[in-house]
C-alpha positions as CSV (number, residue, x, y, z in Angstrom):
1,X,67.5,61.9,25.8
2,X,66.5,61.5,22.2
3,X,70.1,62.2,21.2
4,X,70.9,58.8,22.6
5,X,68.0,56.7,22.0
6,X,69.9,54.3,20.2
7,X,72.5,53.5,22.9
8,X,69.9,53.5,25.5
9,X,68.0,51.0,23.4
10,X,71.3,49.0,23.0
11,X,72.4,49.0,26.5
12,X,69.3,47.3,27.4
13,X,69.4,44.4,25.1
14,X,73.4,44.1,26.5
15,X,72.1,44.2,29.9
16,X,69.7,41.3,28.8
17,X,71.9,39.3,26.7
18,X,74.4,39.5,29.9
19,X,71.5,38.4,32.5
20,X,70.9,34.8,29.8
21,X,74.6,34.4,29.8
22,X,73.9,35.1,34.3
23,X,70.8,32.8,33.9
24,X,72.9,30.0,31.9
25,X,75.7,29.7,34.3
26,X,73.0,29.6,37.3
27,X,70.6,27.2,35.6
28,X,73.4,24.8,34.7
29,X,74.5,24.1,38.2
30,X,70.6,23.2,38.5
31,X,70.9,20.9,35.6
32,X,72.2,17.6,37.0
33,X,70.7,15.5,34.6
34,X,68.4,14.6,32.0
35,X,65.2,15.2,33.7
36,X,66.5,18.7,34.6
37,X,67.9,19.5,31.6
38,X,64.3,18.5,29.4
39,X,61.7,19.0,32.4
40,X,62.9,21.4,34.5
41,X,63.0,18.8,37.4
42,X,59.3,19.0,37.1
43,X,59.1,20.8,40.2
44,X,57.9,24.4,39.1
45,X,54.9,26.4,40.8
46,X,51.9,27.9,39.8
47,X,53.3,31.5,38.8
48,X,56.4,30.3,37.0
49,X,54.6,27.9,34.8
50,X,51.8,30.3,34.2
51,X,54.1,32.3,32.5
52,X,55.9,30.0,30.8
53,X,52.9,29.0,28.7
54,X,52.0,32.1,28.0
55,X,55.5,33.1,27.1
56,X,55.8,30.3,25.2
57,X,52.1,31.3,23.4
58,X,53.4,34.8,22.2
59,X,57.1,34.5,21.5
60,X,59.1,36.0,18.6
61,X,55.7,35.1,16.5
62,X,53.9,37.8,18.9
63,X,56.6,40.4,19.3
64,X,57.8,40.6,16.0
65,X,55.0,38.4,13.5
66,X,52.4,39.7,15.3
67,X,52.6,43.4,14.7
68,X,54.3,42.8,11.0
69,X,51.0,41.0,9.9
70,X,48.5,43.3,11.1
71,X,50.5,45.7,9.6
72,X,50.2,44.2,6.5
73,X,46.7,42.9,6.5
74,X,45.4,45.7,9.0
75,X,42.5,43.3,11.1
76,X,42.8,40.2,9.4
77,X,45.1,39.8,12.6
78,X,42.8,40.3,15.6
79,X,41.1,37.6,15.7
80,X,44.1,35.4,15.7
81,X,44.2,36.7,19.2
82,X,41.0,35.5,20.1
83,X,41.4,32.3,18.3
84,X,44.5,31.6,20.5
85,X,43.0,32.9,23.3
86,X,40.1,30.2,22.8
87,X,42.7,27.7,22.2
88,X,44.4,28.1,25.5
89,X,40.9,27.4,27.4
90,X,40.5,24.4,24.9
91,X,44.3,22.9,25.7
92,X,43.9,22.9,29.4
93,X,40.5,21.3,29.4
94,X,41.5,18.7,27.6
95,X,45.0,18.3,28.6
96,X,45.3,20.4,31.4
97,X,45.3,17.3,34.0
98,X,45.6,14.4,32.2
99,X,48.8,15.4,30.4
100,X,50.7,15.9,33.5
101,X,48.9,13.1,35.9
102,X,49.9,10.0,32.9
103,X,53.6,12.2,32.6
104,X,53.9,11.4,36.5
105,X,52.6,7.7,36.0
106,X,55.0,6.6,33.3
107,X,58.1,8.9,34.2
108,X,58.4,10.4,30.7
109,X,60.5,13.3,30.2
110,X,59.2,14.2,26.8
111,X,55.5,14.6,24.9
112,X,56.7,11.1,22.1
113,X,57.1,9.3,25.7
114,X,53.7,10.3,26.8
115,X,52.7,8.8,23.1
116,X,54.3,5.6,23.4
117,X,52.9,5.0,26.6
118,X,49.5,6.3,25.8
119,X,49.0,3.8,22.9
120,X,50.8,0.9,24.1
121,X,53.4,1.8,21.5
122,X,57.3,2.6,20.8
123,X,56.7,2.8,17.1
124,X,53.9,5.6,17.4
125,X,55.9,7.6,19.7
126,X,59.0,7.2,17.4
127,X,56.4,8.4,14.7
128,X,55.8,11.6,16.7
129,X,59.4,12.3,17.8
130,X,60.1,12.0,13.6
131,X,56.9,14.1,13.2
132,X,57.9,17.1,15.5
133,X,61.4,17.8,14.1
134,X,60.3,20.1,10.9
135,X,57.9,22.3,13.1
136,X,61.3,22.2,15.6
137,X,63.3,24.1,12.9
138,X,60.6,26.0,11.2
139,X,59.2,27.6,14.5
140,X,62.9,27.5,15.7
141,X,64.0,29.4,12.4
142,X,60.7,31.9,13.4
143,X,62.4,32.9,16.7
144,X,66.2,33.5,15.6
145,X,65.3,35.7,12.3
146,X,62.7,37.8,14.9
147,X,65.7,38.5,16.5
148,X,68.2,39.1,14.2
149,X,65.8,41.7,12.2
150,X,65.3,43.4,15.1
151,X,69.0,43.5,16.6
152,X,70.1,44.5,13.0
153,X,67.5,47.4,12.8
154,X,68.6,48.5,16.3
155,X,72.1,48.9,15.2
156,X,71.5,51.3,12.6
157,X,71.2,53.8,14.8
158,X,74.8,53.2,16.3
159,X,77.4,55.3,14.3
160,X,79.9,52.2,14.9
161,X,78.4,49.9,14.1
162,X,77.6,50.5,10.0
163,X,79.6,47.5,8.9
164,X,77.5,44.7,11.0
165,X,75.4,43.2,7.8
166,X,72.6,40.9,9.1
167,X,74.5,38.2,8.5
168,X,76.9,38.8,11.5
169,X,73.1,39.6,13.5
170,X,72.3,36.0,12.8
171,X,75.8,35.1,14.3
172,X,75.6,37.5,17.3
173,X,71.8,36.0,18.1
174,X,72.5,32.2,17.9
175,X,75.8,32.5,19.4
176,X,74.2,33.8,22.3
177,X,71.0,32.0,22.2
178,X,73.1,28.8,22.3
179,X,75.1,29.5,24.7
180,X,72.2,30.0,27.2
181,X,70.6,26.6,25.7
182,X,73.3,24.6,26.6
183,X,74.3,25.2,29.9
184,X,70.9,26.1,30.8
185,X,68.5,23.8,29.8
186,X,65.0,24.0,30.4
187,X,65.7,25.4,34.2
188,X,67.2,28.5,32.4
189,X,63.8,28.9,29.7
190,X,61.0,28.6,32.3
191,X,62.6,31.4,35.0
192,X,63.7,33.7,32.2
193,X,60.0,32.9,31.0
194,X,58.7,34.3,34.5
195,X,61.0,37.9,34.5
196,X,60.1,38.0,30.7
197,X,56.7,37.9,31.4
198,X,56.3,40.4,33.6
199,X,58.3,42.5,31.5
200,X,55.9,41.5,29.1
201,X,52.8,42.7,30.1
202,X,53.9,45.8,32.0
203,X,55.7,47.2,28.6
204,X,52.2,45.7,26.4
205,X,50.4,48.2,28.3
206,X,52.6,51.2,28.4
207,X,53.0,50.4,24.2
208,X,49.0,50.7,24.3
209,X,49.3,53.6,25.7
210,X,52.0,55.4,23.6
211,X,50.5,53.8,20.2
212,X,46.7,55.6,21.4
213,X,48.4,58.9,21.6
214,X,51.0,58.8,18.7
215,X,48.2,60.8,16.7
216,X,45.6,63.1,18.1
217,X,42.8,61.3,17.5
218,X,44.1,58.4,18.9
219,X,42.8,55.2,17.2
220,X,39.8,56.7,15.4
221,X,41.9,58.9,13.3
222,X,44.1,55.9,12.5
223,X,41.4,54.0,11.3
224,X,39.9,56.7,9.3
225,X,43.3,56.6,8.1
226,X,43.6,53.0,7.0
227,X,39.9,52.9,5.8
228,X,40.8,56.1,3.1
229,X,43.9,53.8,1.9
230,X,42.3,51.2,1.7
231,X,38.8,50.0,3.3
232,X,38.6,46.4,3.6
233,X,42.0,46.6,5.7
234,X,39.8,48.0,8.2
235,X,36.7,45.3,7.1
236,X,35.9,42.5,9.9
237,X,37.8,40.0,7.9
238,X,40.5,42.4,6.9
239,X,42.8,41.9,3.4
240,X,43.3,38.4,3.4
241,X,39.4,37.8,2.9
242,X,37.2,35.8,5.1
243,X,37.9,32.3,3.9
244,X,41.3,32.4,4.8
245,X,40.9,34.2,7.8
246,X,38.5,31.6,9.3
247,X,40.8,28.7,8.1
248,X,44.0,30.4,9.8
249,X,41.7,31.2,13.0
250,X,40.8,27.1,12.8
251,X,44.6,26.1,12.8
252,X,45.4,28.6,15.4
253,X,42.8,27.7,18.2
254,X,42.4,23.8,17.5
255,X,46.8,23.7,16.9
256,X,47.6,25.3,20.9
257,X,46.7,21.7,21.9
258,X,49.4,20.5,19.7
259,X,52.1,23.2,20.1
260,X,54.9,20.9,22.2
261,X,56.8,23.9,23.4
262,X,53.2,25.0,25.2
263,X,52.2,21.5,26.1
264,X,55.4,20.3,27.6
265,X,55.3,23.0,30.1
266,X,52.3,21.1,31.5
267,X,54.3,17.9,32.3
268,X,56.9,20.6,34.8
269,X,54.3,21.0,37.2
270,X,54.8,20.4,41.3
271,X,51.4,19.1,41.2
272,X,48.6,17.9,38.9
273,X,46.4,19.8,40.1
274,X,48.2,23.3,39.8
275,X,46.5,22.9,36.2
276,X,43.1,24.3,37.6
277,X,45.2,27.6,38.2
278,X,47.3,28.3,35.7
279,X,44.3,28.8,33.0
280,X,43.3,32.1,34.4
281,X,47.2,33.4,34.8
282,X,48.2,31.7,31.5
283,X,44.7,33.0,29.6
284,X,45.4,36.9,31.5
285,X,49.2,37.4,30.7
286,X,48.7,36.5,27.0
287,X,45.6,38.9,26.6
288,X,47.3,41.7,28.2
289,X,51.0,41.2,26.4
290,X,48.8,40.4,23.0
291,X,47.6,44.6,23.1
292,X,51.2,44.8,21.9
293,X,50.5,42.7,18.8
294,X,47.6,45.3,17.5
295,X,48.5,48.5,18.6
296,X,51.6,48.7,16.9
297,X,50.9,47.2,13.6
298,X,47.6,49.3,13.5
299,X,49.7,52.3,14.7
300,X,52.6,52.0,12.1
301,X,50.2,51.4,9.1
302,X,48.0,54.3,9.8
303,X,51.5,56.1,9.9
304,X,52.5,55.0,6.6
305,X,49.5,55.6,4.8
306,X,49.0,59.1,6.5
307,X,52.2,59.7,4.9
308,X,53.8,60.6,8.4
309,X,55.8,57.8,7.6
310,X,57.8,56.1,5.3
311,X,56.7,52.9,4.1
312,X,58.3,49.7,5.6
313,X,60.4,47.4,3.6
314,X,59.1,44.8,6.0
315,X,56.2,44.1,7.8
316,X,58.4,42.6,10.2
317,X,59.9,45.8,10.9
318,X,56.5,47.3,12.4
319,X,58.0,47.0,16.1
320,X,61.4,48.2,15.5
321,X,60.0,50.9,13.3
322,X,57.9,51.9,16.0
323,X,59.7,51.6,19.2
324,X,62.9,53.2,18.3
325,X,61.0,56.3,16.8
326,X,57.9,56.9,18.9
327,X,58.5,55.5,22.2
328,X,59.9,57.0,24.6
329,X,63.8,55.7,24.6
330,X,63.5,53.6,28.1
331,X,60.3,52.1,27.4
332,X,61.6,50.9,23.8
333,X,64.9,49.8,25.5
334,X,62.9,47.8,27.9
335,X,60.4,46.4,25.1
336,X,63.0,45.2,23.3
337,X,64.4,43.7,26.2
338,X,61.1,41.9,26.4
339,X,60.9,41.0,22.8
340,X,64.5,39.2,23.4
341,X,63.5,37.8,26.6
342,X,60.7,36.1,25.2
343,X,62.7,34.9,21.7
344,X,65.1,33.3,23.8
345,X,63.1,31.4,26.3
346,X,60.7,30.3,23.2
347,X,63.7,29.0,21.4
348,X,65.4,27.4,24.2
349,X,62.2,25.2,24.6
350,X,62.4,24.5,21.0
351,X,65.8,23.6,21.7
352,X,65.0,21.6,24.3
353,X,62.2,19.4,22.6
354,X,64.2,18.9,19.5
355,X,67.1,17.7,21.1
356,X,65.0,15.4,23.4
357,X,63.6,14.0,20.3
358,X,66.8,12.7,18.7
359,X,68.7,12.0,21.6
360,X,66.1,10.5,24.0
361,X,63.3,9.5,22.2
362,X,64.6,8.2,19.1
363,X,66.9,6.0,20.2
364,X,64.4,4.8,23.2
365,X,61.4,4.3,20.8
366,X,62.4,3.1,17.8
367,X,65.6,1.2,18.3
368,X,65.1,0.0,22.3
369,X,68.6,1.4,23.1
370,X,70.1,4.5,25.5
371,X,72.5,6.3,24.3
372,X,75.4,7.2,26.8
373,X,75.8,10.7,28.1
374,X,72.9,11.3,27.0
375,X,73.1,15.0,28.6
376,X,76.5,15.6,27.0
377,X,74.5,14.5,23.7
378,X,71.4,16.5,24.2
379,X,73.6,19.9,25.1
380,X,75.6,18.9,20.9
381,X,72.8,18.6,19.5
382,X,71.0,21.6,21.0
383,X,74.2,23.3,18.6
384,X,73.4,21.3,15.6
385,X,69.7,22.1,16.3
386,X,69.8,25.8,16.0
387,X,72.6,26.2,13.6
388,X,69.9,24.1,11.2
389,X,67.4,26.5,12.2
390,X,69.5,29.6,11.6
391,X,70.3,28.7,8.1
392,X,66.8,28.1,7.5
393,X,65.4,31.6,8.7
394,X,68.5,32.9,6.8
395,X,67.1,32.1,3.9
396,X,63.7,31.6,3.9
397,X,61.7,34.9,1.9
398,X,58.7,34.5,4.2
399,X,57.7,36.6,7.0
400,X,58.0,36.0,10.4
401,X,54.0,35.6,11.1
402,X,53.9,33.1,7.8
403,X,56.7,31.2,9.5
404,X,55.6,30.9,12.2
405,X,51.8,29.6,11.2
406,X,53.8,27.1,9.4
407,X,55.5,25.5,12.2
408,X,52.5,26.1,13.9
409,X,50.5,24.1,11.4
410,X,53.5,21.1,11.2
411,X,53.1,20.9,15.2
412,X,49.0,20.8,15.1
413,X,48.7,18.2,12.2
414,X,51.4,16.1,14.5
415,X,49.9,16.4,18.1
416,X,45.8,17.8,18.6
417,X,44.8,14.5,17.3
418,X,47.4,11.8,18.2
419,X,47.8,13.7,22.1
420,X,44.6,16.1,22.8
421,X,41.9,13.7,21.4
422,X,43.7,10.8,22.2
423,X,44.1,11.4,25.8
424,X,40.2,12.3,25.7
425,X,38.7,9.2,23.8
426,X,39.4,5.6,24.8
427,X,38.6,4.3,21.1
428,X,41.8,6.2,19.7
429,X,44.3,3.4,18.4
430,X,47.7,3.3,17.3
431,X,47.1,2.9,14.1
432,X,44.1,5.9,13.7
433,X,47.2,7.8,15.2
434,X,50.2,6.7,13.0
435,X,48.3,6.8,9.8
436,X,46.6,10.7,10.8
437,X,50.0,11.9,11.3
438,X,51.0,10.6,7.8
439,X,48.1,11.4,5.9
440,X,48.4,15.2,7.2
441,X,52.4,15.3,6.5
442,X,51.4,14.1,3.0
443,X,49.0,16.6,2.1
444,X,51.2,19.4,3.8
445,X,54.3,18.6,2.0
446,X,52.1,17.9,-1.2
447,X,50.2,20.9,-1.1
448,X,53.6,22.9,0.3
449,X,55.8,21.8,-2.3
450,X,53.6,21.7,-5.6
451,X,53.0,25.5,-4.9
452,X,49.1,24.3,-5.1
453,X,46.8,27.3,-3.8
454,X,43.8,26.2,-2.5
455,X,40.2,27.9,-3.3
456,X,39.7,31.3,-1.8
457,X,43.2,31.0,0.1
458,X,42.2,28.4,2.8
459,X,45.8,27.8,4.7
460,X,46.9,24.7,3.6
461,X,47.8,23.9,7.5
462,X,44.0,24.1,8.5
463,X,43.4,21.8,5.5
464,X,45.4,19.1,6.6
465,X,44.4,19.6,10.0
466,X,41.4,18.8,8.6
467,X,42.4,15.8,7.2
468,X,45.0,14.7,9.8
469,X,41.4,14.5,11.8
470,X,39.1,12.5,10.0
471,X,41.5,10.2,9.3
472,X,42.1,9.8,13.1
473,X,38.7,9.2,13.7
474,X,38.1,7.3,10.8
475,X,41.1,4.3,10.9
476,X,40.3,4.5,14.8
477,X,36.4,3.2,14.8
478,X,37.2,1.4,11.6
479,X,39.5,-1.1,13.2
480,X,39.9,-3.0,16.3
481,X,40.4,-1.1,19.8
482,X,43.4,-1.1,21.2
483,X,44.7,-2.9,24.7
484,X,45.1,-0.2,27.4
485,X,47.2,-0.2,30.2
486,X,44.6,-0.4,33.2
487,X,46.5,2.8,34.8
488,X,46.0,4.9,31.6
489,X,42.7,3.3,31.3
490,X,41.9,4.6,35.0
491,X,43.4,8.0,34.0
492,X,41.5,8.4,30.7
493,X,38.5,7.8,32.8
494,X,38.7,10.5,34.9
């Protein structure tokens, strides 16, 4: 069976890629209109949205980032884990209910519409359509260039296939992903988000498993290992130090509530209170997929520096590397499956919520018109959208983990104050939101763009967090309250 590894890992993925393009065709007799196409009809049960959050929560970033940065920085990456994990129990006590009840109460169809209607205000949820857009095509670009490493490292195994350069991978993967966007919609995301995630955690645990027994001595042996190469990669705080660790773990637990593509999922709910639920599904399913995320970066560095390796060109190549060379052949060919499975339904949200932005919201919020065919409209732009994004993760140098924080971060500065503390405190304002969002976008770009490296390497996202937050507070019990609607007011009460 080794002999054909490759083509057994191949004819997986094909299977896969065949079941979206199945998925697509099905999903887009489901999608009727608008409300289909961005909420998924908002009719979705307890299981299917479970998994779609936690789907959502691991991703491309946790498939492929994931093992590639612990990898690299050996534990400086677990406690991202926990940090998100702590997140997820934040987001759905603080939006959990709310989100979705004041979604049902004012008919919107996207997170800016649950802005403009929480603050009285078209021009602040304009300001947070404009505002989500970068960490679209950043996290976006995150999901396509997960999978066109990995389909191009898969396909150097296949003796035909020597002339496909990544470039044609990046065709191959956003062709595809497109195509299952379009016709799809959201209806396609969330119930490839529910066979994904089973996939998910059933492989997680049988990767656990083969990872512990690659060596002998299981995991002790790799970390005597690591700690002979190099012993603070093995340290509580790992390479990156403990400064920067704490400031990444800040962005990652406090930013869930403002990840749209999480958030959004929500607002799809039968009922509001399926949200009591889906915590302890949600929470489970991304513990038990995240054992991925360790084992093999731990696994493959332990390898390299045991010299029963050799060394990576990328950390992002830590779960190719690993799967096509030390699993056995249908458990990689089903991983990978997974790993696609979950890039796709990730960047079809992304898809989704960027296309809402500039077809729906835009044009709703900030210049009081609707724009005809809007679903015709939403299903161009959802092109346009990834194409951008494509081009992007073409060419940006970074990994896929230090992408993906940085959409991460873009999304968080945008949406935990104006959405998860705004929902939660009556004294929030329009303008404590408008001028957070700015202030945070400011420092970002400033700090982003002037190469600036802050003291002891504190992420520049949790920085402007920072300041995206005091400023909220700040402008908010600085100036006049603003005038609630008495149904929000009722619902902010609760």
């Amino acid at each position: 069976m080794e002999a054909y590894r490759p083509y057994i890992v191949f004819g997986c993925i094909l299977v896969y890629m065949l079941m979206c393009i199945v998925v697509g065709l099905w999903a887009m007799r489901r999608t009727k209109n608008t409300s289909d196409f961005f909420m998924a009809g908002r009719h979705l049960g307890v299981l299917v949205t479970s998994a779609a959050v936690f789907a959502s929560t691991m991703s491309g970033f946790g498939f492929v980032g994931g093992p590639g940065i612990a990898y690299k920085t050996g534990t400086s990456s677990f406690w991202m884990m926990v940090s998100i994990s702590i997140g997820m129990c934040i987001m759905f006590f603080l939006l959990g209910k709310r989100l979705r009840l004041l979604a049902g109460l004012t008919n919107s169809l996207s997170v800016p519409e649950v802005v403009a209607c929480r603050y009285k205000s078209n021009r602040t949820g304009g300001l947070m359509a404009v505002a989500l857009l970068p960490g679209v095509l950043i996290y976006l670009a995150v999901q396509i260039k997960a999978m066109a490493v990995v389909l191009f490292d898969l396909l150097q195994g296949l003796s035909w296939s020597g002339g496909l350069t990544l470039e044609w991978c990046f065709v191959i993967c956003c062709s595809v992903l497109v195509f299952y966007c379009v016709t799809g919609g959201m209806v396609a995301s969330v119930y490839t988000d529910f066979i994904q995630g089973i996939i998910m955690i059933g492989a997680a645990l049988l990767v656990f498993y083969t990872a512990m027994t690659t060596l002998d001595g299981g995991f002790t042996e790799m970390a005597q290992l690591i700690t002979r190469d190099d012993p603070e990669a093995m340290q509580p705080w790992g390479t990156m130090g403990m400064i920067s660790c704490l400031s990444i773990y800040f962005i990652m637990a406090f930013g869930v509530c403002g990840q749209p593509h999480v958030i959004s999922k929500l607002m799809m709910t039968q009922k509001p209170e399926d949200s009591r639920h889906l915590l302890p599904l949600s929470l489970g399913g991304f513990i038990l997929s995240a054992i991925l995320w360790v084992s093999i970066g731990i696994t493959m560095r332990a390898m390299v520096v045991g010299d029963f390796h050799l060394p990576l060109t990328d950390a992002d190549q830590a779960s190719s590397a690993f799967l096509t060379q030390y699993a056995h052949p249908m458990l990689a060919g089903v991983v990978f499956a997974g790993l696609f499975a979950a890039i796709m339904s990730t960047a079809d949200s992304f898809l989704n919520i960027g296309a809402a932005a500039v077809v729906h919201d835009l044009p709703r919020l900030l210049f009081n018109c609707e724009i005809k065919n809007e679903l015709t409209w939403a299903r161009i732009m959802t092109v346009i959208i990834a194409v951008g994004s494509a081009l992007i993760a073409y060419y940006a140098e970074d990994t896929v983990a230090m992408l993906g924080v940085m959409g991460w971060s873009a999304f968080a500065i945008a949406f935990v104050p104006t959405v998860a503390l705004g929902l939660n405190w009556r004294r929030a304002n329009r303008l404590g939101a408008e001028l957070s969002v700015i202030a945070g976008f400011a420092v970002y770009g400033l700090i982003f763009f002037s190469d600036t490296a802050l003291p002891f390497q504190f992420h520049p996202g949790a920085f402007s967090l920072l300041v995206t937050v005091t400023v909220f507070f700040l402008v908010s019990l600085a100036t006049p309250p603003d005038v609630i609607e008495p149904d929000v007011e009722e619902l902010l009460d609760l």
